[in-house]
PDB file of N, H, CA, C and O in Angstrom:
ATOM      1  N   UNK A   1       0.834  -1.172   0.000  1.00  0.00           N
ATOM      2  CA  UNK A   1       0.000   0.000   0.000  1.00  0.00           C
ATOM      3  C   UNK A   1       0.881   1.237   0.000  1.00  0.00           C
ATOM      4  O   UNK A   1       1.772   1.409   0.831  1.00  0.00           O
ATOM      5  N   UNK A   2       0.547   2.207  -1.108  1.00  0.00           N
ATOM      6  H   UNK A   2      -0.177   2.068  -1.783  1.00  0.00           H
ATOM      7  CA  UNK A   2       1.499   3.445  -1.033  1.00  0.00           C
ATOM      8  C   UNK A   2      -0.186   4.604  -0.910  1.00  0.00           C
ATOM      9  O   UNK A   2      -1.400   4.666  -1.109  1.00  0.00           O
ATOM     10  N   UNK A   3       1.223   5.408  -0.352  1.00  0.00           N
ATOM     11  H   UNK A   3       2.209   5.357  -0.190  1.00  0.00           H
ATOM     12  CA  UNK A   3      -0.099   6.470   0.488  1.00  0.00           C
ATOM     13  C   UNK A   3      -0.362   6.801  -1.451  1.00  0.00           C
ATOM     14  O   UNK A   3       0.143   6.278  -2.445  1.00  0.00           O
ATOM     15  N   UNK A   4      -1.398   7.917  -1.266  1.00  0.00           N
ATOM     16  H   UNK A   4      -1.808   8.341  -0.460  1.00  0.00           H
ATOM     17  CA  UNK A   4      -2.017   9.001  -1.883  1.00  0.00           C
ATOM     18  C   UNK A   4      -1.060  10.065  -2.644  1.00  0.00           C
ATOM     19  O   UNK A   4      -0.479  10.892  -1.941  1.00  0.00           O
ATOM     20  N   UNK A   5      -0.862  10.084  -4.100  1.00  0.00           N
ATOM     21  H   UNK A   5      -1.334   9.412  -4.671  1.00  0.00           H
ATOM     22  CA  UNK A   5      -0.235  11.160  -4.190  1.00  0.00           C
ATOM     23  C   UNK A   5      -0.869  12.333  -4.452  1.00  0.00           C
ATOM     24  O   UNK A   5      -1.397  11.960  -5.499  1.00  0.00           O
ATOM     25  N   UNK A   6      -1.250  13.508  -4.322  1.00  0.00           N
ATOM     26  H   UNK A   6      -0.821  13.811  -3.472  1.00  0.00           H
ATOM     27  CA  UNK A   6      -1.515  14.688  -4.437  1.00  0.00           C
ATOM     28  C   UNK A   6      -0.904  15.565  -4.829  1.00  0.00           C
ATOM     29  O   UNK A   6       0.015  16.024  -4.152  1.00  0.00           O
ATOM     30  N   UNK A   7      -1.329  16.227  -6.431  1.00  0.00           N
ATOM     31  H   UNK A   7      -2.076  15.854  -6.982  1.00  0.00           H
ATOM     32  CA  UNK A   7      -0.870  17.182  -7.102  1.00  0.00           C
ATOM     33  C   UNK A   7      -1.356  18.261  -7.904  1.00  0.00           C
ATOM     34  O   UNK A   7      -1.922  17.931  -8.945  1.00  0.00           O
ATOM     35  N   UNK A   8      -1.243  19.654  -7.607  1.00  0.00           N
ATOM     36  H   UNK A   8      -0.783  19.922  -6.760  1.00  0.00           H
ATOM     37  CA  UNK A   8      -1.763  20.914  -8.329  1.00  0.00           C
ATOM     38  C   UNK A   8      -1.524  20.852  -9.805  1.00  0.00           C
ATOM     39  O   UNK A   8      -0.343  20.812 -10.152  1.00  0.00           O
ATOM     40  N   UNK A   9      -2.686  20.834 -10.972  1.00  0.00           N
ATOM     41  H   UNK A   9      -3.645  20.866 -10.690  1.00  0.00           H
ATOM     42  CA  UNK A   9      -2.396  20.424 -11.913  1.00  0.00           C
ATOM     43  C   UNK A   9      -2.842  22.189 -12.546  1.00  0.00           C
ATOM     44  O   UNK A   9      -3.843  22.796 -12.168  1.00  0.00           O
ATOM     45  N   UNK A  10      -1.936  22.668 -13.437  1.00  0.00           N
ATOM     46  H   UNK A  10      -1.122  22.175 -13.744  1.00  0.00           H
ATOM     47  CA  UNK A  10      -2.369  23.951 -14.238  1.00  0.00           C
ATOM     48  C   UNK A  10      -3.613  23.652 -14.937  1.00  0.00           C
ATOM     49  O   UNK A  10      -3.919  22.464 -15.043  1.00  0.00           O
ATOM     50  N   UNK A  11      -4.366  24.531 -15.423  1.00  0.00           N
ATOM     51  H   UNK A  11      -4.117  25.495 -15.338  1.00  0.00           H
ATOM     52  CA  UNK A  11      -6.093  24.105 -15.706  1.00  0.00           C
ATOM     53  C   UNK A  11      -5.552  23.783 -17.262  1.00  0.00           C
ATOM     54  O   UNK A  11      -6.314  23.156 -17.998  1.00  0.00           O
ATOM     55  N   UNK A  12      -4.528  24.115 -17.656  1.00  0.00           N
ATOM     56  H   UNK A  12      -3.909  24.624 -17.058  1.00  0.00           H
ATOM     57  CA  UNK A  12      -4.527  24.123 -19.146  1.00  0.00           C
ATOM     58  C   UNK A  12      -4.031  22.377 -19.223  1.00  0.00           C
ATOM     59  O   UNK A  12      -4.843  21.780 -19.930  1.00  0.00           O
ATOM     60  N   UNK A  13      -3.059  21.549 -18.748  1.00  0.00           N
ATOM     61  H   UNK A  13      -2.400  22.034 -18.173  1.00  0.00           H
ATOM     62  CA  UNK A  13      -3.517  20.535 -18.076  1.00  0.00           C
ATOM     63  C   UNK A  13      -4.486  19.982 -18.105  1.00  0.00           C
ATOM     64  O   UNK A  13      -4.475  18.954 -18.782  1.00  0.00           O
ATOM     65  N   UNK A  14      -5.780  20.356 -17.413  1.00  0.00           N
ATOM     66  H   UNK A  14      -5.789  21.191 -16.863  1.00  0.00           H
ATOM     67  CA  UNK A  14      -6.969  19.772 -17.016  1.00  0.00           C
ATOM     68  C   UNK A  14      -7.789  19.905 -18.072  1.00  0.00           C
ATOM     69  O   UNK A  14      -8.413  18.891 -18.387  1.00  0.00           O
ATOM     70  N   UNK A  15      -8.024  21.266 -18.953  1.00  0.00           N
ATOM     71  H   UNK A  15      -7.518  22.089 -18.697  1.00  0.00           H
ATOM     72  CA  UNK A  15      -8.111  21.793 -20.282  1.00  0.00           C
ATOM     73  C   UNK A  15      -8.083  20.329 -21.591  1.00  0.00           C
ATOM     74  O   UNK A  15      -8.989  19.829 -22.257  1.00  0.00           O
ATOM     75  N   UNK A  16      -6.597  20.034 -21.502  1.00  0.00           N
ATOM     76  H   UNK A  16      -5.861  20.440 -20.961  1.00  0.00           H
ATOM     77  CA  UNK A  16      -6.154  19.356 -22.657  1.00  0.00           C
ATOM     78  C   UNK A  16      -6.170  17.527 -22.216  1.00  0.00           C
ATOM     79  O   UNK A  16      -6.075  16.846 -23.237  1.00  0.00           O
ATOM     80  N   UNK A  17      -6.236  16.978 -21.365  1.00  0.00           N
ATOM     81  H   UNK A  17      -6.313  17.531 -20.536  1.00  0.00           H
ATOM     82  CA  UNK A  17      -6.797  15.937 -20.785  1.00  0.00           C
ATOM     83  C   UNK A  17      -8.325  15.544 -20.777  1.00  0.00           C
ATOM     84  O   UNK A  17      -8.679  14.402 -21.072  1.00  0.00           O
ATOM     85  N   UNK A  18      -9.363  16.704 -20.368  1.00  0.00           N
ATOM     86  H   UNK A  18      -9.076  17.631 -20.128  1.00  0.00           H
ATOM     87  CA  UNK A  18     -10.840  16.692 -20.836  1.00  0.00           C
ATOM     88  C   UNK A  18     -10.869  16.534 -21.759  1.00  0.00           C
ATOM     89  O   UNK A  18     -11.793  15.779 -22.062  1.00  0.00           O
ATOM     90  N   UNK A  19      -9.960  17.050 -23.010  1.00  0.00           N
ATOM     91  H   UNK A  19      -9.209  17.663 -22.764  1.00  0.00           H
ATOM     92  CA  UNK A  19     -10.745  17.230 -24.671  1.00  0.00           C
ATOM     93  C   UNK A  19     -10.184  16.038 -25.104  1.00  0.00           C
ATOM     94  O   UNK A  19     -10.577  15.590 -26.181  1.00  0.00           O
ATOM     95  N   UNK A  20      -8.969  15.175 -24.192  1.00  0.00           N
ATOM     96  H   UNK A  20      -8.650  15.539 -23.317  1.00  0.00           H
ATOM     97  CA  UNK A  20      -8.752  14.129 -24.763  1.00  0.00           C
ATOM     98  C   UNK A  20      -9.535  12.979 -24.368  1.00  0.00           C
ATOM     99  O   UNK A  20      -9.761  12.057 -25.152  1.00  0.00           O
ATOM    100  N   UNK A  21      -9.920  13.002 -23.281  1.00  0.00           N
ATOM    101  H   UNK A  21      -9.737  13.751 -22.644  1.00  0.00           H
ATOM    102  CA  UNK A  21     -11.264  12.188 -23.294  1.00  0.00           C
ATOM    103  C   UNK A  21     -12.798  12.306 -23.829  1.00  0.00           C
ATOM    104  O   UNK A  21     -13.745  11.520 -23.823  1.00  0.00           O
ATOM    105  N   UNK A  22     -12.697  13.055 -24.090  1.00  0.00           N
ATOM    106  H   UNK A  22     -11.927  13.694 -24.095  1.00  0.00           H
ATOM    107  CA  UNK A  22     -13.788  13.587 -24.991  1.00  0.00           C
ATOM    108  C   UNK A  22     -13.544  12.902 -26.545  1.00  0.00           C
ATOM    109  O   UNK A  22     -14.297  12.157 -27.171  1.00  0.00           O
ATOM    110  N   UNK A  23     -12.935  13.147 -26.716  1.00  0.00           N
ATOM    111  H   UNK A  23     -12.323  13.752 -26.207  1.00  0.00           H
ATOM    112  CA  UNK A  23     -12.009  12.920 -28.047  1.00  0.00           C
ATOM    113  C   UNK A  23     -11.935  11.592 -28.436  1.00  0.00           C
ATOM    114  O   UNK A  23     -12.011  11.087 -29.556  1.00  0.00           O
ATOM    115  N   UNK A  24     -11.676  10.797 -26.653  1.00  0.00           N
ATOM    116  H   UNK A  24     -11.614  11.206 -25.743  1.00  0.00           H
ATOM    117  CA  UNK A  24     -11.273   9.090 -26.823  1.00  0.00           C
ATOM    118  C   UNK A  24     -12.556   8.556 -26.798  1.00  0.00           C
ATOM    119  O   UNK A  24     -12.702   7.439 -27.294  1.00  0.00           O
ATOM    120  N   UNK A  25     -13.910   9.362 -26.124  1.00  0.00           N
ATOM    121  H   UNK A  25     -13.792  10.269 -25.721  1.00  0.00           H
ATOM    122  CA  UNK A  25     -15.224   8.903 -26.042  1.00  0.00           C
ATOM    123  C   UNK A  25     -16.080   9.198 -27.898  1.00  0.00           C
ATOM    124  O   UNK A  25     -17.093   8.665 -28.350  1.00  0.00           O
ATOM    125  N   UNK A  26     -15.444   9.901 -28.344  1.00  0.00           N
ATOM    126  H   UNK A  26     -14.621  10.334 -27.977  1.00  0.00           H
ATOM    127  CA  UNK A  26     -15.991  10.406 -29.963  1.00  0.00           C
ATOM    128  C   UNK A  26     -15.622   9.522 -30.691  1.00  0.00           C
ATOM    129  O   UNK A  26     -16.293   9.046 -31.607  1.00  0.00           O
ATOM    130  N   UNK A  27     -14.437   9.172 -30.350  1.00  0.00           N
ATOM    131  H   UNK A  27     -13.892   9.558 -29.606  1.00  0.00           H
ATOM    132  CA  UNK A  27     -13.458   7.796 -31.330  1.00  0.00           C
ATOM    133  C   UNK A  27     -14.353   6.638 -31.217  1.00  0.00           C
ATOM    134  O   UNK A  27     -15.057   6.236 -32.143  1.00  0.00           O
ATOM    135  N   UNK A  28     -14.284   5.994 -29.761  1.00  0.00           N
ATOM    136  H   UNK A  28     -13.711   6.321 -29.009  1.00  0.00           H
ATOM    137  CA  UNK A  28     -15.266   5.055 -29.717  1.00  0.00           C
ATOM    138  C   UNK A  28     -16.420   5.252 -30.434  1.00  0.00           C
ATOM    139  O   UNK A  28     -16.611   4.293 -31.181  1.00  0.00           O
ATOM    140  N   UNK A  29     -17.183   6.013 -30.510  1.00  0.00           N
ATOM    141  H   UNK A  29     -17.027   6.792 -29.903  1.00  0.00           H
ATOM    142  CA  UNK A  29     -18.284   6.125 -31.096  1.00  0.00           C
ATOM    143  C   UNK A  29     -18.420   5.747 -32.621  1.00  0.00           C
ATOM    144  O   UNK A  29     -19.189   4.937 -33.139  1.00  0.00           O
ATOM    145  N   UNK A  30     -17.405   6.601 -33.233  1.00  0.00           N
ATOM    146  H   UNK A  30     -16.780   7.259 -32.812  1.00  0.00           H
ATOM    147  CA  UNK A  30     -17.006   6.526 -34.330  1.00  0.00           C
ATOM    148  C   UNK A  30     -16.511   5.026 -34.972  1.00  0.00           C
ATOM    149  O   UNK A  30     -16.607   4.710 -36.158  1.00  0.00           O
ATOM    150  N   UNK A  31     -16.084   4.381 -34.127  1.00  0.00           N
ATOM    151  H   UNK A  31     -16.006   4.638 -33.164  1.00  0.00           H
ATOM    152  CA  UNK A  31     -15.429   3.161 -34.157  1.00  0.00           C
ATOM    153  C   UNK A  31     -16.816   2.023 -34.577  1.00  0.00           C
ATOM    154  O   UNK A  31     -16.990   1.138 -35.415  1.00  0.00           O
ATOM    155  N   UNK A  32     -17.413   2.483 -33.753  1.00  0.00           N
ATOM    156  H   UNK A  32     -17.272   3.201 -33.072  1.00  0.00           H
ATOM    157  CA  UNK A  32     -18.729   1.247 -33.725  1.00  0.00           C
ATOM    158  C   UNK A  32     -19.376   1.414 -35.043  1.00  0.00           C
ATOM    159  O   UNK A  32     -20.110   0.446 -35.245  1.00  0.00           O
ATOM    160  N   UNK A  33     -19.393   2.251 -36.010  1.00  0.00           N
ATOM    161  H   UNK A  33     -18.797   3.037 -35.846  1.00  0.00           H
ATOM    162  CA  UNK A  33     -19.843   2.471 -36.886  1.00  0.00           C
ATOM    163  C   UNK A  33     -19.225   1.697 -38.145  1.00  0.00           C
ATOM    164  O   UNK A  33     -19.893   1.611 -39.175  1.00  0.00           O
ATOM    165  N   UNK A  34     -18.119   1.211 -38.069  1.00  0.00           N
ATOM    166  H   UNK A  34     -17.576   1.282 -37.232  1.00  0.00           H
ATOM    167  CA  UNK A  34     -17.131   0.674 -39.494  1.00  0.00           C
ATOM    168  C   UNK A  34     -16.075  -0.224 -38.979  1.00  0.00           C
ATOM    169  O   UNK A  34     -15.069   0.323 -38.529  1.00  0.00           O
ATOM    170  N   UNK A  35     -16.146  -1.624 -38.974  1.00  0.00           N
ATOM    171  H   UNK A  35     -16.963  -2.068 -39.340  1.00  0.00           H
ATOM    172  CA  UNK A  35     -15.137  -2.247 -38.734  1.00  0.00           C
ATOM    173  C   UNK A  35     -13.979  -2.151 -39.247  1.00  0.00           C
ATOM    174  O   UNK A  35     -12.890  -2.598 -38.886  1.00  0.00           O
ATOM    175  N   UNK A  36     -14.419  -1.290 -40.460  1.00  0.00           N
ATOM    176  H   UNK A  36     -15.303  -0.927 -40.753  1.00  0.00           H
ATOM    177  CA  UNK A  36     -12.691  -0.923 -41.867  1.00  0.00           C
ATOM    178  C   UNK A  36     -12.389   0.265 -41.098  1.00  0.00           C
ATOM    179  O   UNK A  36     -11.182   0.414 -40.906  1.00  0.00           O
ATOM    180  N   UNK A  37     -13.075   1.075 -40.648  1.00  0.00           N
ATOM    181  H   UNK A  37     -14.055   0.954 -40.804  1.00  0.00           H
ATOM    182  CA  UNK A  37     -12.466   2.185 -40.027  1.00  0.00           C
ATOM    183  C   UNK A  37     -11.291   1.579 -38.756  1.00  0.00           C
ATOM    184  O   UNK A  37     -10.078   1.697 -38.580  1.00  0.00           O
ATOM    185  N   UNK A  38     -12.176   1.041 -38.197  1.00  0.00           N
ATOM    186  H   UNK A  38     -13.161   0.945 -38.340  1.00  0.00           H
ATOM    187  CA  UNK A  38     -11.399   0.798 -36.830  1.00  0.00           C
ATOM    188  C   UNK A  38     -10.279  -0.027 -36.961  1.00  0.00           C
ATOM    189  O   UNK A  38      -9.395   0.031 -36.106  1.00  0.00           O
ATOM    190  N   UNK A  39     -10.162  -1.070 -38.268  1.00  0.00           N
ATOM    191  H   UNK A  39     -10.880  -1.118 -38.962  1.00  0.00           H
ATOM    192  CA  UNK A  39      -8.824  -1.678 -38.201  1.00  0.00           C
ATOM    193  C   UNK A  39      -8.106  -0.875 -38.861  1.00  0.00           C
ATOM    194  O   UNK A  39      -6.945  -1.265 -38.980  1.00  0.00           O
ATOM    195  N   UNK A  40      -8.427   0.456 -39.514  1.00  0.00           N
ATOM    196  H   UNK A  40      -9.371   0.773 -39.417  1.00  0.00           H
ATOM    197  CA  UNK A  40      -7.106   1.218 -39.935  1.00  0.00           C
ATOM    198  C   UNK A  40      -6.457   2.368 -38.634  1.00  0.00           C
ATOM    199  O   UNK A  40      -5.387   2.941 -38.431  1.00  0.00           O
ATOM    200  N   UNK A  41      -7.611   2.297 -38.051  1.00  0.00           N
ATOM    201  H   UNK A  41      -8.481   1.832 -38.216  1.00  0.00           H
ATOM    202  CA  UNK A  41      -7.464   2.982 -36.802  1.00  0.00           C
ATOM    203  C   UNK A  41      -6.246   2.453 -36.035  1.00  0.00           C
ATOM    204  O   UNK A  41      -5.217   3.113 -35.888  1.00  0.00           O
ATOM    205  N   UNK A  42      -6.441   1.164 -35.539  1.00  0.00           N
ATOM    206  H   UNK A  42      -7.276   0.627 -35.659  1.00  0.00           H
ATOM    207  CA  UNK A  42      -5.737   0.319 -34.658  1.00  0.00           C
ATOM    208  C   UNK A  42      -4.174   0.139 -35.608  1.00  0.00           C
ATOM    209  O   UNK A  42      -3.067   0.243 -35.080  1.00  0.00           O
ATOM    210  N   UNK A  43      -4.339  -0.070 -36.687  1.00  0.00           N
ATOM    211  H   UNK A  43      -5.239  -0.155 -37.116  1.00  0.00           H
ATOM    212  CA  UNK A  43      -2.872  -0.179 -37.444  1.00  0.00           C
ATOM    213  C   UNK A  43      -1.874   0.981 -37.255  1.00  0.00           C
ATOM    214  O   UNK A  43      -0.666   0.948 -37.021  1.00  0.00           O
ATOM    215  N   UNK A  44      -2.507   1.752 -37.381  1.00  0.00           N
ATOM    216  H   UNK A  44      -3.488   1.778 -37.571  1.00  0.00           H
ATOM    217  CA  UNK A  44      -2.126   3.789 -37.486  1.00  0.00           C
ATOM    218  C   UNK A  44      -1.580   3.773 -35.876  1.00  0.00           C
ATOM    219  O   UNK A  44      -0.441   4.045 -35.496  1.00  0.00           O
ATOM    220  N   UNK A  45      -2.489   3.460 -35.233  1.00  0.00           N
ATOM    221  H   UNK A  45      -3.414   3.239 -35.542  1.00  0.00           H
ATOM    222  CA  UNK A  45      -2.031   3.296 -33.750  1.00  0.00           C
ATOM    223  C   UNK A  45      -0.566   2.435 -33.034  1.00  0.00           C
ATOM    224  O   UNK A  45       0.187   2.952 -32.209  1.00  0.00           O
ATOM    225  N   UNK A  46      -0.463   1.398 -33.449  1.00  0.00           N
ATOM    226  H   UNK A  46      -1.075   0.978 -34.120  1.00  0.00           H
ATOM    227  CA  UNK A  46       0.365   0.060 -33.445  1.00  0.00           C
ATOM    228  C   UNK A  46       1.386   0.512 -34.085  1.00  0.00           C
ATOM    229  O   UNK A  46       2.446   0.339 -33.483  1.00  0.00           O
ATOM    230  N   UNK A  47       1.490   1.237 -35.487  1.00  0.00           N
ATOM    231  H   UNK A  47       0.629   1.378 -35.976  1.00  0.00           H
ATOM    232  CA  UNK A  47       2.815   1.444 -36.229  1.00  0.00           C
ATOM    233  C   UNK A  47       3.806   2.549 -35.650  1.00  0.00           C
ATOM    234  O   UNK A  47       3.558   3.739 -35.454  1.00  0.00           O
ATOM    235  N   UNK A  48       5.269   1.689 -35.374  1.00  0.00           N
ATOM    236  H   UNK A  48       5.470   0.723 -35.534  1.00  0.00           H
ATOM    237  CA  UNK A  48       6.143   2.520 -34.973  1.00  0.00           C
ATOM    238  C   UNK A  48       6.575   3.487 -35.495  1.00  0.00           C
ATOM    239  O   UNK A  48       6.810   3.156 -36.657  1.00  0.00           O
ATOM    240  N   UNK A  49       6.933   4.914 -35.289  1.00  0.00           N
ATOM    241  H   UNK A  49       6.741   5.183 -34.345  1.00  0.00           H
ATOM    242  CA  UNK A  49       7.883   5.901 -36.515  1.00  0.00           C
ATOM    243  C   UNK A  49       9.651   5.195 -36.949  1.00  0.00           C
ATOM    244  O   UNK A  49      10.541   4.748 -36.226  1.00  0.00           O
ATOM    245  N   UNK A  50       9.546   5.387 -38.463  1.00  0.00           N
ATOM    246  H   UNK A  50       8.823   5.750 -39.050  1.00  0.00           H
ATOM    247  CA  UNK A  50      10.680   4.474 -38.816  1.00  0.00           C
ATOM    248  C   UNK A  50      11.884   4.920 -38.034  1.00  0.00           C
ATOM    249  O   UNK A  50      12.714   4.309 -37.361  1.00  0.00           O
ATOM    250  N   UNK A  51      11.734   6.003 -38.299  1.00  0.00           N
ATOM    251  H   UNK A  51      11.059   6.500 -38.846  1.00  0.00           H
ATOM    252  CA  UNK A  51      13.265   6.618 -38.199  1.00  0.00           C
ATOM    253  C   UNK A  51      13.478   7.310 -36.685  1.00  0.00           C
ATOM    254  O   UNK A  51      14.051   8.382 -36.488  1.00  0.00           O
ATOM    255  N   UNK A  52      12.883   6.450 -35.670  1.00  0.00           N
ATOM    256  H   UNK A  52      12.417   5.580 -35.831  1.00  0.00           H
ATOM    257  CA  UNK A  52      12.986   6.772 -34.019  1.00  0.00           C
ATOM    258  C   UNK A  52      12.669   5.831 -33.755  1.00  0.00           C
ATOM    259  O   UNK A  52      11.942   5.083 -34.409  1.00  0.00           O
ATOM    260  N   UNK A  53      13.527   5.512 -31.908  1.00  0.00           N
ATOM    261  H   UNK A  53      14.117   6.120 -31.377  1.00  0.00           H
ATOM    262  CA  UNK A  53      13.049   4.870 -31.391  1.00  0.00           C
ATOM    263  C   UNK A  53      11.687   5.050 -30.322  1.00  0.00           C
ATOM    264  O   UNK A  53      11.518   4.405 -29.287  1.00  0.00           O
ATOM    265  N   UNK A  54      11.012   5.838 -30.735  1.00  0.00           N
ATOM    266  H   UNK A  54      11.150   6.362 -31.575  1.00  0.00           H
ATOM    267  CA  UNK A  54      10.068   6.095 -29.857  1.00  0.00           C
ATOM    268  C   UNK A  54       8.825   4.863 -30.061  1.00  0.00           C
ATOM    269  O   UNK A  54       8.127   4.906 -31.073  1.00  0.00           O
ATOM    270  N   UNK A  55       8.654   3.966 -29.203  1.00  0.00           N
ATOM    271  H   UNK A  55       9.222   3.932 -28.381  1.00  0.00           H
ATOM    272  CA  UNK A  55       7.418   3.290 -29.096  1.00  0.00           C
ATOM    273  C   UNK A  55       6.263   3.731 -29.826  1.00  0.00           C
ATOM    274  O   UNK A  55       6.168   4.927 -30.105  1.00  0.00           O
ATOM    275  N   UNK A  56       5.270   2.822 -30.210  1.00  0.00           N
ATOM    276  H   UNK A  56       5.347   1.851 -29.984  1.00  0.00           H
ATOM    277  CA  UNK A  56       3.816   2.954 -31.169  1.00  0.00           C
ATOM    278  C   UNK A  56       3.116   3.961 -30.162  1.00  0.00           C
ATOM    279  O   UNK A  56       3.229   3.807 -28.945  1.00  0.00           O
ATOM    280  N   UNK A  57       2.441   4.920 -30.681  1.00  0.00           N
ATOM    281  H   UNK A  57       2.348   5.045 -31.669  1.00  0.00           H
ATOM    282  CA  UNK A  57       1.049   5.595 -29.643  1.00  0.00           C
ATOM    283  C   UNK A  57       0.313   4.836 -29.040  1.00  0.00           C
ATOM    284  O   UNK A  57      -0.274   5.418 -28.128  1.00  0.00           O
ATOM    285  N   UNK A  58       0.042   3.656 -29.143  1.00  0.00           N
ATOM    286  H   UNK A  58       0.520   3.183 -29.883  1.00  0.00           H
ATOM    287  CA  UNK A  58      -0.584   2.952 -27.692  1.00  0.00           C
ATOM    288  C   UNK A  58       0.079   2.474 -26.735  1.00  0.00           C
ATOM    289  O   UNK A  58      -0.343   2.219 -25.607  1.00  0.00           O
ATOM    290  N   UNK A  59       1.285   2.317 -27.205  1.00  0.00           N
ATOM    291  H   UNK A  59       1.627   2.524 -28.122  1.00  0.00           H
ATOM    292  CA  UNK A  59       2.652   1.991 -25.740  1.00  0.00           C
ATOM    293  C   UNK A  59       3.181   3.588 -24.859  1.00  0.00           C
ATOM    294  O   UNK A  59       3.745   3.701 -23.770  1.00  0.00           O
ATOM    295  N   UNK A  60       2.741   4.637 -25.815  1.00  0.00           N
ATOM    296  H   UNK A  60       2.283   4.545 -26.699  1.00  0.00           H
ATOM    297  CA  UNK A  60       3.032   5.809 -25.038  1.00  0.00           C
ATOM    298  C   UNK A  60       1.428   6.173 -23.881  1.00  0.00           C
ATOM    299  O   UNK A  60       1.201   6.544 -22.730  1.00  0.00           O
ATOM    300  N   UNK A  61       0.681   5.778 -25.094  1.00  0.00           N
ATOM    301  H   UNK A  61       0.866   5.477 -26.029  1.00  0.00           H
ATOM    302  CA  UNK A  61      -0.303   5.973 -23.749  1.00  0.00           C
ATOM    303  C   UNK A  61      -0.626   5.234 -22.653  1.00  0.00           C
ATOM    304  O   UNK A  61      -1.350   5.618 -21.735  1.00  0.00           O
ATOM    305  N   UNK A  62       0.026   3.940 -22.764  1.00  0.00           N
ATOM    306  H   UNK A  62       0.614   3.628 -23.510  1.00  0.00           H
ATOM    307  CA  UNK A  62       0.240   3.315 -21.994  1.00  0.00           C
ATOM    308  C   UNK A  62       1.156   3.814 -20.558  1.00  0.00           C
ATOM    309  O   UNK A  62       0.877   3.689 -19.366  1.00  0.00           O
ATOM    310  N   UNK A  63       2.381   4.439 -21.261  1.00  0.00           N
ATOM    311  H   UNK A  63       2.607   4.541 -22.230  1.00  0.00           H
ATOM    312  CA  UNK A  63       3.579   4.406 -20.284  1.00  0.00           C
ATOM    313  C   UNK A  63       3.138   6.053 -19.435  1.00  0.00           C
ATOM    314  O   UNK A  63       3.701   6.271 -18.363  1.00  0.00           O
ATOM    315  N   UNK A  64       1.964   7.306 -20.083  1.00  0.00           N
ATOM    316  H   UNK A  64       1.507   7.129 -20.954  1.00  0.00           H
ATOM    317  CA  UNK A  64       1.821   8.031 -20.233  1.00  0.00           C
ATOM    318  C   UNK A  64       0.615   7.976 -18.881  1.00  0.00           C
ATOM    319  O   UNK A  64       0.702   8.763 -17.939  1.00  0.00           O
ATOM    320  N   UNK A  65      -0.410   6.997 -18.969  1.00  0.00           N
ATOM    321  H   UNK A  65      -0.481   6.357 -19.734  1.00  0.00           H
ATOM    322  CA  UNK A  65      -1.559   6.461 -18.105  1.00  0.00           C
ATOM    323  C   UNK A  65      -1.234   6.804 -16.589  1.00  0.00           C
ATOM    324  O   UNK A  65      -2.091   7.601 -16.209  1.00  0.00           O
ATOM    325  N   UNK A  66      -0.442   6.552 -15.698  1.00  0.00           N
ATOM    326  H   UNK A  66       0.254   5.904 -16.007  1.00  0.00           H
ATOM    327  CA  UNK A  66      -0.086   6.804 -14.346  1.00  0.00           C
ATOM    328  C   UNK A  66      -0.108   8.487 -14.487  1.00  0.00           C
ATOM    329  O   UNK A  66      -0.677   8.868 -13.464  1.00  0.00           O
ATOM    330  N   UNK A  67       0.176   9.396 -15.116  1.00  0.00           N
ATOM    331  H   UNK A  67       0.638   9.087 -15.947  1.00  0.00           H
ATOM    332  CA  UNK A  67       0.592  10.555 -15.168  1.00  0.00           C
ATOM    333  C   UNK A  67      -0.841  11.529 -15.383  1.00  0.00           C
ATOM    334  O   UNK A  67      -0.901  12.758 -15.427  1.00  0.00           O
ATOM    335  N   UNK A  68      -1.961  10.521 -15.500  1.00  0.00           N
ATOM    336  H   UNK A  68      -1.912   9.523 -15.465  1.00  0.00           H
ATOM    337  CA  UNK A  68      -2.665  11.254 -16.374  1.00  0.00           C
ATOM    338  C   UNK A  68      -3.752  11.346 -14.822  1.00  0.00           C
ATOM    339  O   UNK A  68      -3.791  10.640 -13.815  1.00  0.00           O
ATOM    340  N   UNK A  69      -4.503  12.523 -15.239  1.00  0.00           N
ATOM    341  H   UNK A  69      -4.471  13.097 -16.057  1.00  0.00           H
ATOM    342  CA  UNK A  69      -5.466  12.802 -13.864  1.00  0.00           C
ATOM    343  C   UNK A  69      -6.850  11.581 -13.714  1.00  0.00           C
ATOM    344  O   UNK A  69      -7.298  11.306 -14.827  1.00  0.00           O
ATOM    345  N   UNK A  70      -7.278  11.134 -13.012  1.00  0.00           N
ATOM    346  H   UNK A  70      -6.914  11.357 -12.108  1.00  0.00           H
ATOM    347  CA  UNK A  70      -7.703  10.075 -12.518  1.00  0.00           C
ATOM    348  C   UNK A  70      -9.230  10.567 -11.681  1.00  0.00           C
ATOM    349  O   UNK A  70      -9.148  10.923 -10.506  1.00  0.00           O
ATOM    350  N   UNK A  71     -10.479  10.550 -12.331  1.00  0.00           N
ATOM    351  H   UNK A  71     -10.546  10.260 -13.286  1.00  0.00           H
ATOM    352  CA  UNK A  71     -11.177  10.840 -11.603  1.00  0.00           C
ATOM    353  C   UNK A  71     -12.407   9.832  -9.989  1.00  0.00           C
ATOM    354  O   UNK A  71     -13.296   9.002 -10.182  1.00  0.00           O
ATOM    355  N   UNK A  72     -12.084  10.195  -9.094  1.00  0.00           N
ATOM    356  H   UNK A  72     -11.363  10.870  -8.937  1.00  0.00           H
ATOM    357  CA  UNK A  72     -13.037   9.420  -8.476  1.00  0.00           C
ATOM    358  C   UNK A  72     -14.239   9.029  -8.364  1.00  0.00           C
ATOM    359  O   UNK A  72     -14.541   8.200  -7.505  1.00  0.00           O
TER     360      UNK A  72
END
């Protein structure tokens, strides 16, 4: 058990986190509509950039998830 962490987040922060859930709730939506959509979706997502080593966008949002504000 680790205590509680507690942190002052700038609203612009809180700003750009809302519109991304908003954003991730529109996708879904969008998703249910076209199975061709959504597997180009998920590919686009999954594919690494050639020329970096930076992980696919679902391994960043992955590694990104602990950081992100958490509502109760």
């Amino acid at each position: 058990q680790h205590p509680l962490h507690v942190e002052v987040l700038h609203s612009e922060i809180m700003a750009h986190q809302k519109f991304a859930l908003r954003l991730g709730s529109w996708m879904n939506k969008i998703m249910s509509y076209s199975s061709d959509f959504r597997q180009i979706f998920c590919q686009a997502c999954l594919r690494e950039e050639p020329d970096s080593e930076n992980p696919c966008l679902i391994s960043r949002l992955m590694l990104w998830d602990a950081k992100l504000y958490k509502v109760l």
